[in-house]
C-alpha positions in Angstrom: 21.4 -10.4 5.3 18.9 -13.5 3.8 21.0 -15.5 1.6 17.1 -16.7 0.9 15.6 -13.5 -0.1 18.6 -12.5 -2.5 18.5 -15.8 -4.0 14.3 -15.1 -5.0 15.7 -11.7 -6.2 17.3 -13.6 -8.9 14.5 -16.5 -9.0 11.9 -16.0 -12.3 9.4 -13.2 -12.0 6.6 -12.5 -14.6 6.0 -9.0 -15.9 3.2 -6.9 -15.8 3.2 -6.4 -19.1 -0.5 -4.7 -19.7 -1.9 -2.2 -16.7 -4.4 -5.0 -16.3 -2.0 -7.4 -15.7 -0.9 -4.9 -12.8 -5.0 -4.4 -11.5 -5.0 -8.3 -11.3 -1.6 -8.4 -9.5 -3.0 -5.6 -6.9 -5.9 -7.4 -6.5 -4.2 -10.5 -5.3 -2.2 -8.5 -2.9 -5.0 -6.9 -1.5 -6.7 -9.9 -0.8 -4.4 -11.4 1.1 -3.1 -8.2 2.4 -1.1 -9.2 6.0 2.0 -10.6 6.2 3.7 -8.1 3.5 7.0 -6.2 3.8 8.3 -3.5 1.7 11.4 -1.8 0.9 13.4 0.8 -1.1 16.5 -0.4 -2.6 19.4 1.6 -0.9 17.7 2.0 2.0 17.5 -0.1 5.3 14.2 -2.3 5.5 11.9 -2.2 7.8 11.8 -5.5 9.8 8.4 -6.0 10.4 5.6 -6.3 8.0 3.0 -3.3 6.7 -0.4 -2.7 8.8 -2.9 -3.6 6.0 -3.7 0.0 5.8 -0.1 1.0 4.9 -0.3 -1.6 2.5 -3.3 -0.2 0.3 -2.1 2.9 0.7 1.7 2.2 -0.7 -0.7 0.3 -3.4 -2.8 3.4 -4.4 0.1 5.9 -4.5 2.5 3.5 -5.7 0.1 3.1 -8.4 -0.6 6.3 -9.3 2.8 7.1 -9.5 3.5 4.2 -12.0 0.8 5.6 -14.0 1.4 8.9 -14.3 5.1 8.9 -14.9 5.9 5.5 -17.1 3.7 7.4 -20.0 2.9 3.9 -22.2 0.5 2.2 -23.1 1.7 -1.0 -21.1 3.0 -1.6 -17.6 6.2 -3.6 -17.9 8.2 -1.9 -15.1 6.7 -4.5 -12.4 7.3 -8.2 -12.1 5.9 -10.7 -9.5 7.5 -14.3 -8.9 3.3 -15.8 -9.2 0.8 -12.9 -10.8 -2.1 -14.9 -8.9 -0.1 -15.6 -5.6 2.7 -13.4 -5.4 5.2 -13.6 -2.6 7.5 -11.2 -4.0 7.3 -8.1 -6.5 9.7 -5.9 -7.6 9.0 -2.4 -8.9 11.0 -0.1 -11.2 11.2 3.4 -11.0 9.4 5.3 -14.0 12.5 7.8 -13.4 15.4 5.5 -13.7 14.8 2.2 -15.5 18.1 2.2 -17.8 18.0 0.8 -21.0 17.4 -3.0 -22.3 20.8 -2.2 -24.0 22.9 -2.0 -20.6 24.8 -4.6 -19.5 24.4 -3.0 -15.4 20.7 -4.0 -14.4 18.9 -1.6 -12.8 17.7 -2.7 -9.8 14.2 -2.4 -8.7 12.9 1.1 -6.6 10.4 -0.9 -4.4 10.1 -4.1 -3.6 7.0 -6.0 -1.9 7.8 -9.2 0.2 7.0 -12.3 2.2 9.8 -12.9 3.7 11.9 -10.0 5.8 13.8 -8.1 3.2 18.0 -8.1 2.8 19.0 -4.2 2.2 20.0 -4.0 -1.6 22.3 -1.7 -2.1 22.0 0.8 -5.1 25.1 2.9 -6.2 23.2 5.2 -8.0 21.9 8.6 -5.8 18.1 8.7 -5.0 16.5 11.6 -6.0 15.3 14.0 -3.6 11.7 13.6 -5.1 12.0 9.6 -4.6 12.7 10.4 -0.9 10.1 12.9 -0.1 8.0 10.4 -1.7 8.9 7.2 0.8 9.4 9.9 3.8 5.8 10.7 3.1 4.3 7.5 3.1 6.6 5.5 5.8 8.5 8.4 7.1 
């Protein structure tokens, strides 16, 4: 397990506040798209990094999905470390984001990296939908 990668986990991030705050941070990651790695909290990561194609496609449908299920008229369920230059974003499930009022963080779904991923473990069960979901795109 990275010591380093759990360490950013808790580094600063900036949110996403506005859904063109999100476009911008997209952008950035699709124009530098190799080298990324993704990963589901609760699940075991994948140790190598996503074809470029993977990548934009994760983007789109991760995208969509953000859209059409966090019903606001602002993002603010994704944060990147640098919204220019990301190395590490972290994406919260629409589904399960808690409450500000909790004193358990929820920890983010998804979670697009750098460096090679440290499994994150998640007590909370992943819905069968969530599943289909990743099994769809990376299964």
């Amino acid at each position: 397990m990275s010591q380093e990668f759990l360490n950013r986990m808790k580094g600063p991030f900036r949110g996403m506040l506005h859904w063109t705050d999100l476009d911008i941070l997209w952008a950035a990651v699709r124009a530098k798209p190799e080298g990324w790695y993704i990963s589901m909290v609760g699940e075991e990561p994948v140790p190598q990094t996503m074809t470029v194609e993977a990548l934009n496609e994760f983007i789109t449908e991760v995208d969509a999905l953000l859209r059409r299920e966090h019903d606001c008229t602002h993002c603010g369920i994704v944060y990147a470390d640098d919204m220019e230059h990301p190395t590490l974003i972290k994406i919260h499930d629409p589904a399960s984001v808690g409450s500000s009022c909790s004193s358990t963080p929820v920890p983010p779904r998804w979670m697009l990296s750098r460096m090679p991923p440290s499994l994150i473990a998640d007590e909370a069960p992943l819905p069968g939908n969530r599943r289909r979901w990743w099994q769809k795109l990376f299964g």
